[in-house]
mmCIF file of the C-alpha atoms, coordinates in Angstrom:
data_MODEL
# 
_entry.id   MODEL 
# 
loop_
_atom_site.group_PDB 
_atom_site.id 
_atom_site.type_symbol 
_atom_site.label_atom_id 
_atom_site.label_alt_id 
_atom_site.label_comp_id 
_atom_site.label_asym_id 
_atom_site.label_entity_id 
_atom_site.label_seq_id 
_atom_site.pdbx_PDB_ins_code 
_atom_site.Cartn_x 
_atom_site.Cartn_y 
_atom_site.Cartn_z 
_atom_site.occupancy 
_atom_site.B_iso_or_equiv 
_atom_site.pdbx_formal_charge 
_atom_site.auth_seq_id 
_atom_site.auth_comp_id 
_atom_site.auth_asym_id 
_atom_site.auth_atom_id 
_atom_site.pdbx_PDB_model_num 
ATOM 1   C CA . UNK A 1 1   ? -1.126 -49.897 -102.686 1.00 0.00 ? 1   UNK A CA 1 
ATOM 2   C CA . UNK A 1 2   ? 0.551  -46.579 -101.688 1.00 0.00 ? 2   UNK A CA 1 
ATOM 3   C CA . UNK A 1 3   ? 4.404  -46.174 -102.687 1.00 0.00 ? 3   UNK A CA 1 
ATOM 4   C CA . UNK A 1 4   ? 6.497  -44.603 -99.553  1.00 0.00 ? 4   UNK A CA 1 
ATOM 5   C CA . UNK A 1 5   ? 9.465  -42.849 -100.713 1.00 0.00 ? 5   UNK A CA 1 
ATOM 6   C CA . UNK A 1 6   ? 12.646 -41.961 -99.065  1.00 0.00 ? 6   UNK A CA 1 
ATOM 7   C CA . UNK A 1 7   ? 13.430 -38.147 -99.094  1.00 0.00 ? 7   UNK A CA 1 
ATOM 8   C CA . UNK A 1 8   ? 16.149 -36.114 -97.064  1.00 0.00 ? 8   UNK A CA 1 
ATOM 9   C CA . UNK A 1 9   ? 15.885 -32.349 -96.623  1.00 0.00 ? 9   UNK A CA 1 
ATOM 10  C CA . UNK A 1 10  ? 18.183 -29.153 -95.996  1.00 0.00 ? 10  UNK A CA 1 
ATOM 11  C CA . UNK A 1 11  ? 16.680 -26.963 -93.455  1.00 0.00 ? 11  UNK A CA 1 
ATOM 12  C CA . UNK A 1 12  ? 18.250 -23.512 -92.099  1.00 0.00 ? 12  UNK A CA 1 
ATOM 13  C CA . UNK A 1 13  ? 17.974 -19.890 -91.307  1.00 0.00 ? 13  UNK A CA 1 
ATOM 14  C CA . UNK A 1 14  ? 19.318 -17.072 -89.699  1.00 0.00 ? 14  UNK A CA 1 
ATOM 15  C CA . UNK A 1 15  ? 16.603 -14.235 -88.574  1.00 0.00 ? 15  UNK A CA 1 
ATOM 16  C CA . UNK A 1 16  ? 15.231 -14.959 -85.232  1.00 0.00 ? 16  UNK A CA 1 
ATOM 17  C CA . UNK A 1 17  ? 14.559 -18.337 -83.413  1.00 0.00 ? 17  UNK A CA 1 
ATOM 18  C CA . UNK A 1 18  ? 15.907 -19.792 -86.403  1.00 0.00 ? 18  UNK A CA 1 
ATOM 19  C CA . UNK A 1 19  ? 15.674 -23.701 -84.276  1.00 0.00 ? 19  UNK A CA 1 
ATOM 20  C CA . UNK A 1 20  ? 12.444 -22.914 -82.734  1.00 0.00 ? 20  UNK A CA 1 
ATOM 21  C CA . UNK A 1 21  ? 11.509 -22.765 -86.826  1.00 0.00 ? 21  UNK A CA 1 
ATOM 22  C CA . UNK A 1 22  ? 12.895 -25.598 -88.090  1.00 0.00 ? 22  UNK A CA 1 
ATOM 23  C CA . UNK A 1 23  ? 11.449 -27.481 -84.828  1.00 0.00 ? 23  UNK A CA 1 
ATOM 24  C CA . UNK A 1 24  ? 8.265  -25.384 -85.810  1.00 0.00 ? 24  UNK A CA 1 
ATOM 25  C CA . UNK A 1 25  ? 8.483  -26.707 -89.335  1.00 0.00 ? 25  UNK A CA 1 
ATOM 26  C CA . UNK A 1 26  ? 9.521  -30.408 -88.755  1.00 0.00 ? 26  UNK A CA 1 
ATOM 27  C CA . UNK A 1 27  ? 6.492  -30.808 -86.523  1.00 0.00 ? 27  UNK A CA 1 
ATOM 28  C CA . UNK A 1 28  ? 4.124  -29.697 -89.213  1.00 0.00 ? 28  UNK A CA 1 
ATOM 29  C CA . UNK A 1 29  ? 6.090  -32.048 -91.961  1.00 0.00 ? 29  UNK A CA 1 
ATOM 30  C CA . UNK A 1 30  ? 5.542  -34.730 -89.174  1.00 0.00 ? 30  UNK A CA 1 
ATOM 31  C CA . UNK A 1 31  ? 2.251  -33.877 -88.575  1.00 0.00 ? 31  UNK A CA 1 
ATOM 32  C CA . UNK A 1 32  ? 0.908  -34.331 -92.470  1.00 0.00 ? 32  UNK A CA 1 
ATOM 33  C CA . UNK A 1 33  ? -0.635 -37.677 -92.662  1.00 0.00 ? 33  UNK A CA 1 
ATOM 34  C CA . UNK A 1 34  ? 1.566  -38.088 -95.573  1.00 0.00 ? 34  UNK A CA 1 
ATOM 35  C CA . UNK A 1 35  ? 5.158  -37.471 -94.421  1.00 0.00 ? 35  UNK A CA 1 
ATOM 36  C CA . UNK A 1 36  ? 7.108  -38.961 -91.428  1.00 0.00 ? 36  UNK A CA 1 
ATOM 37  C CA . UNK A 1 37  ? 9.881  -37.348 -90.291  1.00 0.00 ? 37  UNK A CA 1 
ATOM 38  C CA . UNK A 1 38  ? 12.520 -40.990 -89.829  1.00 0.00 ? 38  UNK A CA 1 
ATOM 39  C CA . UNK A 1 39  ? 15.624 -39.230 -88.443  1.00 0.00 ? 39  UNK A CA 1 
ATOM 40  C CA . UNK A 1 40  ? 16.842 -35.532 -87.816  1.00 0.00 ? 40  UNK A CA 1 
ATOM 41  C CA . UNK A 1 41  ? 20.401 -33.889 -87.459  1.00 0.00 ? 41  UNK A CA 1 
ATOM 42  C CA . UNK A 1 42  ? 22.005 -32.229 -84.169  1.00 0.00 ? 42  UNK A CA 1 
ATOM 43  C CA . UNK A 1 43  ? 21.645 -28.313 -85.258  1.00 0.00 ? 43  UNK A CA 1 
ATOM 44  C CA . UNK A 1 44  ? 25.084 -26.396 -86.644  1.00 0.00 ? 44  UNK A CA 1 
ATOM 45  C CA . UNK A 1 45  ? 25.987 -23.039 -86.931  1.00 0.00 ? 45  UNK A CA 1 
ATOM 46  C CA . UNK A 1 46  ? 27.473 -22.126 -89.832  1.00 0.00 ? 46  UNK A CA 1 
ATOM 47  C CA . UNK A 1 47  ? 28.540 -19.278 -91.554  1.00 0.00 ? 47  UNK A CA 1 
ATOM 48  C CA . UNK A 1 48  ? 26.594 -17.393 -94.633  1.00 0.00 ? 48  UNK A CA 1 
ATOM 49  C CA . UNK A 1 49  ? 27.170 -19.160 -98.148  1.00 0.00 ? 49  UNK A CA 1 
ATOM 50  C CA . UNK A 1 50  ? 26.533 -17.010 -101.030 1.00 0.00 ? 50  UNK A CA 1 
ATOM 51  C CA . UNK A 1 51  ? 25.895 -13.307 -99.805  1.00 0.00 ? 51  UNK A CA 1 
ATOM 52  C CA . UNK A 1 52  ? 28.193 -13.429 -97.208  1.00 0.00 ? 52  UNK A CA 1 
ATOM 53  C CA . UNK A 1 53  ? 27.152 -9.933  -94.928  1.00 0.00 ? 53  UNK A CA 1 
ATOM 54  C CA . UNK A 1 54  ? 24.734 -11.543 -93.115  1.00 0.00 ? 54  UNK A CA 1 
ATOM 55  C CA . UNK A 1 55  ? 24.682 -13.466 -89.914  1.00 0.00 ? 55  UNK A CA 1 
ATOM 56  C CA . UNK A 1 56  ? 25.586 -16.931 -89.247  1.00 0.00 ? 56  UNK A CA 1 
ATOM 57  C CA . UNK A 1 57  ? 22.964 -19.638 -90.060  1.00 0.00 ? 57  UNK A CA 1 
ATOM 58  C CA . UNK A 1 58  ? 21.704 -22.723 -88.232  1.00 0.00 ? 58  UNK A CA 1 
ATOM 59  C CA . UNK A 1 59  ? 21.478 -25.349 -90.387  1.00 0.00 ? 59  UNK A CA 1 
ATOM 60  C CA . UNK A 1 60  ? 20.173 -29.777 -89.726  1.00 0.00 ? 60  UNK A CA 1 
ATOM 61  C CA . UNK A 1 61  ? 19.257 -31.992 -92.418  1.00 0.00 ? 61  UNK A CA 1 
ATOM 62  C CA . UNK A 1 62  ? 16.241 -34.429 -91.631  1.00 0.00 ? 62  UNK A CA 1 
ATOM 63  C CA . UNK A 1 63  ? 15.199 -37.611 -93.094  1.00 0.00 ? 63  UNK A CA 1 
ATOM 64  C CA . UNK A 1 64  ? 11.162 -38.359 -94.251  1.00 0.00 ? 64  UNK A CA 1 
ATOM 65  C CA . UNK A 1 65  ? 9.035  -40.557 -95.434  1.00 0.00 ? 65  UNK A CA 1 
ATOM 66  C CA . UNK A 1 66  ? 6.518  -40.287 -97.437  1.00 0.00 ? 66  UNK A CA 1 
ATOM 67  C CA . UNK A 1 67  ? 3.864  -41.198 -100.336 1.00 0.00 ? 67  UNK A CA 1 
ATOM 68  C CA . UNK A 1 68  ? 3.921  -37.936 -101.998 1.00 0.00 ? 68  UNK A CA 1 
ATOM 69  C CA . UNK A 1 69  ? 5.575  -36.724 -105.251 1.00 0.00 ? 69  UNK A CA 1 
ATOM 70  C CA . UNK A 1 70  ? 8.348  -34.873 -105.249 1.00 0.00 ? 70  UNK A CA 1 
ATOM 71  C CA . UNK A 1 71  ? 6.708  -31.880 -105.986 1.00 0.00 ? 71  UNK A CA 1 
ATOM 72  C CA . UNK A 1 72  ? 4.012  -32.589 -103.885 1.00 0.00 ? 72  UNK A CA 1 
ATOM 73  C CA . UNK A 1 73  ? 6.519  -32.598 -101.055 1.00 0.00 ? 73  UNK A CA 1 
ATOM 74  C CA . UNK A 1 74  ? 8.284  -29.395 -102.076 1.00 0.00 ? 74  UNK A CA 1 
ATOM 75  C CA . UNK A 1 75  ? 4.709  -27.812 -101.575 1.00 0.00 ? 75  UNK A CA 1 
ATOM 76  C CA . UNK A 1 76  ? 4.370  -29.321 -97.749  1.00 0.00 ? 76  UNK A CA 1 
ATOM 77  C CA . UNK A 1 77  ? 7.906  -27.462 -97.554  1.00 0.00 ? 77  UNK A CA 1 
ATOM 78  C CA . UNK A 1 78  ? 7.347  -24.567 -99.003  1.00 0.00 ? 78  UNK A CA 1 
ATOM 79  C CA . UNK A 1 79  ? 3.888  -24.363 -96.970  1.00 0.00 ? 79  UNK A CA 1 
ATOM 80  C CA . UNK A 1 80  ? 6.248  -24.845 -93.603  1.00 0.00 ? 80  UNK A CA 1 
ATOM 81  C CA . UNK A 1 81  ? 8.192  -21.992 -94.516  1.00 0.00 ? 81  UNK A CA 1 
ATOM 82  C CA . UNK A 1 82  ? 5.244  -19.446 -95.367  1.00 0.00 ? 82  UNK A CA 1 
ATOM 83  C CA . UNK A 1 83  ? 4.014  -20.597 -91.925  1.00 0.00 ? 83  UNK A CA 1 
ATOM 84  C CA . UNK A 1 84  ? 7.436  -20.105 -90.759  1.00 0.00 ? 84  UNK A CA 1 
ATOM 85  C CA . UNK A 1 85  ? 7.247  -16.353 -92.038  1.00 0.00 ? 85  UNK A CA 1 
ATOM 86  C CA . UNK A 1 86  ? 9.504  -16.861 -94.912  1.00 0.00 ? 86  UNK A CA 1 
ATOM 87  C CA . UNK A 1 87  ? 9.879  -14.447 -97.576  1.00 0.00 ? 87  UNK A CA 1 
ATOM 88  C CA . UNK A 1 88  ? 11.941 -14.779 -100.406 1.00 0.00 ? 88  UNK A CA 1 
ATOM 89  C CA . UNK A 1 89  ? 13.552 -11.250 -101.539 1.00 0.00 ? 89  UNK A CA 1 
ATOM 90  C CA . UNK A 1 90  ? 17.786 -11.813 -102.082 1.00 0.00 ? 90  UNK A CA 1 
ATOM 91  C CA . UNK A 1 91  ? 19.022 -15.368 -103.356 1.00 0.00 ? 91  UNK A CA 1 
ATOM 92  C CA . UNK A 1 92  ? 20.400 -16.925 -100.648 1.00 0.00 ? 92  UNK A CA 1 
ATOM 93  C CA . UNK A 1 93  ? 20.099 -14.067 -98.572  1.00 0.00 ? 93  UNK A CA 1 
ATOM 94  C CA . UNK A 1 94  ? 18.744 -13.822 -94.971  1.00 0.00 ? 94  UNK A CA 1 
ATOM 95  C CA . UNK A 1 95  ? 15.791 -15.472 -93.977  1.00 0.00 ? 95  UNK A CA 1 
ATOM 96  C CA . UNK A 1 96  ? 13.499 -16.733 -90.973  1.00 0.00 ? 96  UNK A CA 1 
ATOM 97  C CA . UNK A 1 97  ? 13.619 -20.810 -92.448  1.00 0.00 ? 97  UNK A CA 1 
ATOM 98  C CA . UNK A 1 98  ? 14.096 -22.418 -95.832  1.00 0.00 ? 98  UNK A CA 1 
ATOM 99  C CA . UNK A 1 99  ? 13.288 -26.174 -96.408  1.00 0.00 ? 99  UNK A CA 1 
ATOM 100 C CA . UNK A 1 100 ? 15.135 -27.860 -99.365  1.00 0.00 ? 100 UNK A CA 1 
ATOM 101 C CA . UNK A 1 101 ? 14.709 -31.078 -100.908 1.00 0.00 ? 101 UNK A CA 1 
ATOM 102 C CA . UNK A 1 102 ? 18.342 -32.143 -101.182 1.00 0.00 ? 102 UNK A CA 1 
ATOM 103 C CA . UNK A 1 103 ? 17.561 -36.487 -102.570 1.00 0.00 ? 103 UNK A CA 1 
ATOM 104 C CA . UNK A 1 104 ? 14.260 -38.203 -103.048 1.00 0.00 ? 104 UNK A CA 1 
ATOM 105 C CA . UNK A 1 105 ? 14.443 -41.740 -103.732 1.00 0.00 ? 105 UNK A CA 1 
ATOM 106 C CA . UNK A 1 106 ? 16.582 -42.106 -106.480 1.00 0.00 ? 106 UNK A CA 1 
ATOM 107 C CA . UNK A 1 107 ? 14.785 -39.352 -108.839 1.00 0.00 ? 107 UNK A CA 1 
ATOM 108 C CA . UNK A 1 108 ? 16.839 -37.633 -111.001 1.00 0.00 ? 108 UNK A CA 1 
ATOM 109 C CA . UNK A 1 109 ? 15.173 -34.309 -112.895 1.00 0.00 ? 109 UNK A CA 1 
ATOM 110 C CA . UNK A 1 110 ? 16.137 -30.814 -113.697 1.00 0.00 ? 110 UNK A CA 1 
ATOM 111 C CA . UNK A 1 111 ? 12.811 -29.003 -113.986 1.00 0.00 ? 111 UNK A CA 1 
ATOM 112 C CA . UNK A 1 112 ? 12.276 -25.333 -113.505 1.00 0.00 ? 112 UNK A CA 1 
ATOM 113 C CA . UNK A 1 113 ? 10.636 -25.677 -110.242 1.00 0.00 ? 113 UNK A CA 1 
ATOM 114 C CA . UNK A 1 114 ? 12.792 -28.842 -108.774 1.00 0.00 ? 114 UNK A CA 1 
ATOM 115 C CA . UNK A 1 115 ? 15.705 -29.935 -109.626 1.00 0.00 ? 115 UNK A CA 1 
ATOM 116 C CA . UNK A 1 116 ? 17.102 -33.523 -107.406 1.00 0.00 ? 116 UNK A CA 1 
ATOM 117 C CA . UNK A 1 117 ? 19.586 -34.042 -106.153 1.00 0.00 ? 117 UNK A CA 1 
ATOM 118 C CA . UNK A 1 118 ? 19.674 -30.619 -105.320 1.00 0.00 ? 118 UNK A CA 1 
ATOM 119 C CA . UNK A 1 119 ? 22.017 -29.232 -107.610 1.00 0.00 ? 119 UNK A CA 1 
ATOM 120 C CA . UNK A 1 120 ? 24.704 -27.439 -105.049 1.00 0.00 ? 120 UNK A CA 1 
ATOM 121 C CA . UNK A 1 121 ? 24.880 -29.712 -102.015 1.00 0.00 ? 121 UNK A CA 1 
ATOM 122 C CA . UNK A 1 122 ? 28.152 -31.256 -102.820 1.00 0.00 ? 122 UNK A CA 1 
ATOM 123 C CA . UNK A 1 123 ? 29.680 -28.097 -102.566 1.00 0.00 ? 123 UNK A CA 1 
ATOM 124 C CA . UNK A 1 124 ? 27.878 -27.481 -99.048  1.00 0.00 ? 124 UNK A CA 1 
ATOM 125 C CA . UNK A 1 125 ? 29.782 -28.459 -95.616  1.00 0.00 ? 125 UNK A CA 1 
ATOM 126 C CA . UNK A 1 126 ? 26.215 -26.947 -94.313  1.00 0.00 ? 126 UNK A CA 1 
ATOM 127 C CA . UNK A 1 127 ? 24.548 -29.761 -95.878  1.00 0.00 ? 127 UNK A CA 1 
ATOM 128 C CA . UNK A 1 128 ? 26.230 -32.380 -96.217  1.00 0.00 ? 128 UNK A CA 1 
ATOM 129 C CA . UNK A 1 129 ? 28.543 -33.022 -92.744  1.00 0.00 ? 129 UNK A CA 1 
ATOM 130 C CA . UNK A 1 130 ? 24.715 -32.802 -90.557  1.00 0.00 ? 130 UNK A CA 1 
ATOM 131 C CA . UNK A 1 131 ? 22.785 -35.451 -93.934  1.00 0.00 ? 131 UNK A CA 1 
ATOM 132 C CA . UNK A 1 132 ? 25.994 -37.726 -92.883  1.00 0.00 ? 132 UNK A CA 1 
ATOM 133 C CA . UNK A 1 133 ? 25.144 -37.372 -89.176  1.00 0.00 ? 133 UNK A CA 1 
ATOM 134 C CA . UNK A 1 134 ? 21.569 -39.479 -90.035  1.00 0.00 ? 134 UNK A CA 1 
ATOM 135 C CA . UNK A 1 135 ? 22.852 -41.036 -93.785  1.00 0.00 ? 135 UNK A CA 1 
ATOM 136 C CA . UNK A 1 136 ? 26.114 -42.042 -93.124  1.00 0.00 ? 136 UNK A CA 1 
ATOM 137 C CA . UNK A 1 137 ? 25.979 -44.701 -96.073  1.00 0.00 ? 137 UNK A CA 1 
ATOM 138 C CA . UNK A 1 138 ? 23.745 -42.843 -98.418  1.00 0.00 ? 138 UNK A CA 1 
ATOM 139 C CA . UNK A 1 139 ? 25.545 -43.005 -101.685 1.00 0.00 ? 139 UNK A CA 1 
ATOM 140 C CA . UNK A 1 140 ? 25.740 -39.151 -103.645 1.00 0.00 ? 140 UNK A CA 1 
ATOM 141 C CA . UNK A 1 141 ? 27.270 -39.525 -107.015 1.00 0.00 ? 141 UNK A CA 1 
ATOM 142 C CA . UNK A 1 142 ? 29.967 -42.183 -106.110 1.00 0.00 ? 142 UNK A CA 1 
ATOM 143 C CA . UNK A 1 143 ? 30.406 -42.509 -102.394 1.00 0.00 ? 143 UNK A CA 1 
ATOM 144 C CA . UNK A 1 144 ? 28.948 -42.992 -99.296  1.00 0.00 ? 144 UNK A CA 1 
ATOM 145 C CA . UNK A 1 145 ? 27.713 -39.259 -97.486  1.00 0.00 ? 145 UNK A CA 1 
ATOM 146 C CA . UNK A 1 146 ? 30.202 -40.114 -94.803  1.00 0.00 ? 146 UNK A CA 1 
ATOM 147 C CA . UNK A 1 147 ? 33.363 -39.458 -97.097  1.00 0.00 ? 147 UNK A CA 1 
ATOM 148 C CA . UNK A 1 148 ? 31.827 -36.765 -98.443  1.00 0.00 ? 148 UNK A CA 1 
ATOM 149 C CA . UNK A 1 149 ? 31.307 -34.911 -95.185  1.00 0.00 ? 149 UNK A CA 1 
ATOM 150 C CA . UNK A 1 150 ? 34.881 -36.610 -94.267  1.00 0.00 ? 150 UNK A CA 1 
ATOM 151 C CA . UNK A 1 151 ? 36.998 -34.665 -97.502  1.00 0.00 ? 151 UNK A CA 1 
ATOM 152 C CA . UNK A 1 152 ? 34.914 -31.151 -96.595  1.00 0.00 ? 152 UNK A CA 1 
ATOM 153 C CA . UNK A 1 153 ? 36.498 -28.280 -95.082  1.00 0.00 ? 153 UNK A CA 1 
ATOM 154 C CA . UNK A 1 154 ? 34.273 -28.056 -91.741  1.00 0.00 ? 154 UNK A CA 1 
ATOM 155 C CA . UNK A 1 155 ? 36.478 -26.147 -89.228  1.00 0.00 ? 155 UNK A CA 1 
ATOM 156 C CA . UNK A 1 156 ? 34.282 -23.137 -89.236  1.00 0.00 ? 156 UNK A CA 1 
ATOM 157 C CA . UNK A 1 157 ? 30.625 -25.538 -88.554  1.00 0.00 ? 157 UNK A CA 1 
ATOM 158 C CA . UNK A 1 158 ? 29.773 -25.146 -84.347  1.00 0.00 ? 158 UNK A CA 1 
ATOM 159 C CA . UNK A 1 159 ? 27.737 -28.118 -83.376  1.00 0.00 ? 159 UNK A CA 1 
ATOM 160 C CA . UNK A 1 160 ? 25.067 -26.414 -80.974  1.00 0.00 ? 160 UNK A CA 1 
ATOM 161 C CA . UNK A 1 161 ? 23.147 -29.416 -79.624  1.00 0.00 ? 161 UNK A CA 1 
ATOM 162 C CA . UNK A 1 162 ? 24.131 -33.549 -80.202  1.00 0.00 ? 162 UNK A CA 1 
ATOM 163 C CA . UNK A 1 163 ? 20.534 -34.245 -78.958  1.00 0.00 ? 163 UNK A CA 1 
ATOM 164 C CA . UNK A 1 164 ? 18.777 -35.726 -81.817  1.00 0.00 ? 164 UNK A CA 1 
ATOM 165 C CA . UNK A 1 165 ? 15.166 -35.211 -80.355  1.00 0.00 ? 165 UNK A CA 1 
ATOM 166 C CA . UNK A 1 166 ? 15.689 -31.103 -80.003  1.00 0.00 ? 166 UNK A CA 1 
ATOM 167 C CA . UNK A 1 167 ? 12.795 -30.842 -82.778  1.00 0.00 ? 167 UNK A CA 1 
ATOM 168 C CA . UNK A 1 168 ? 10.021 -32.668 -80.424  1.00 0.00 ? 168 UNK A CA 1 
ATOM 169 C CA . UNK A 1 169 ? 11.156 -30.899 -77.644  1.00 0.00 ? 169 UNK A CA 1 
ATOM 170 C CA . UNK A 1 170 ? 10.902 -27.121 -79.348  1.00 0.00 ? 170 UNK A CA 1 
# 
């Protein structure tokens, strides 16, 4: 009997069509007989985190399915974002798409190549205010998502589009 796990990913970008690429790379998730994509965030606009001279980023968290590991699953989404013409050159820098596992399921481990729950999300209004949009009651640490994304400082995230299908429609 297969085991289907919850997982929720952190997608974004900010060279190019960055929503054409996360459509581009939530149809291919979708598409592997192994994941199913369950719910998916309206897109935001937010600004840079990290290195900050760069432009603004559009950012959706989605919701999957699926009976793969968790690093099995951090493959499919690092495959998306070579397809998606990633490359990886400055941490947190600019960049065509990036898919993040931010929960899977419970896990808990800090290994060199994974490390859930993703270790910075908490201090993300990127993350966490569009993961509340489909997890409202998904506990992190000791509350539900929804206070979370209710106690961060989100004046400065532009909702682009409140239709929850965009990704099919890309």
């Amino acid at each position: 009997m297969t085991t289907v796990s919850k997982a929720w990913l952190g997608l974004g970008g900010n060279i190019g069509d960055v929503p054409t690429a996360m459509a581009n790379a939530l149809q291919r998730l979708d598409g592997d007989a192994e994941i199913t994509v369950t719910a998916v965030s309206p897109i935001y606009k937010t600004p840079p985190w990290g290195v900050e001279d760069q432009p603004w980023f559009h950012n959706c968290c989605a919701e999957v399915e699926t009976s793969l590991t968790p690093e099995q699953l951090l493959e499919a989404c690092q495959e998306a974002e070579r397809e998606g013409k990633r490359e990886r050159i400055v941490r947190w820098g600019p960049r065509t798409i990036d898919v993040d596992i931010l929960l899977f399921d419970g896990v808990e481990q800090n290994e060199q190549r994974l490390t859930l729950p993703h270790p910075r999300m908490l201090e993300r209004a990127f993350v966490i205010i569009p993961l509340a949009d489909i997890a409202p009651n998904l506990h992190l640490k000791d509350k539900p998502c929804q206070i979370w994304a209710s106690e961060m400082e989100s004046s400065d995230l532009e909702l682009t589009s409140s239709n929850k299908h965009w990704w099919k429609e890309a």
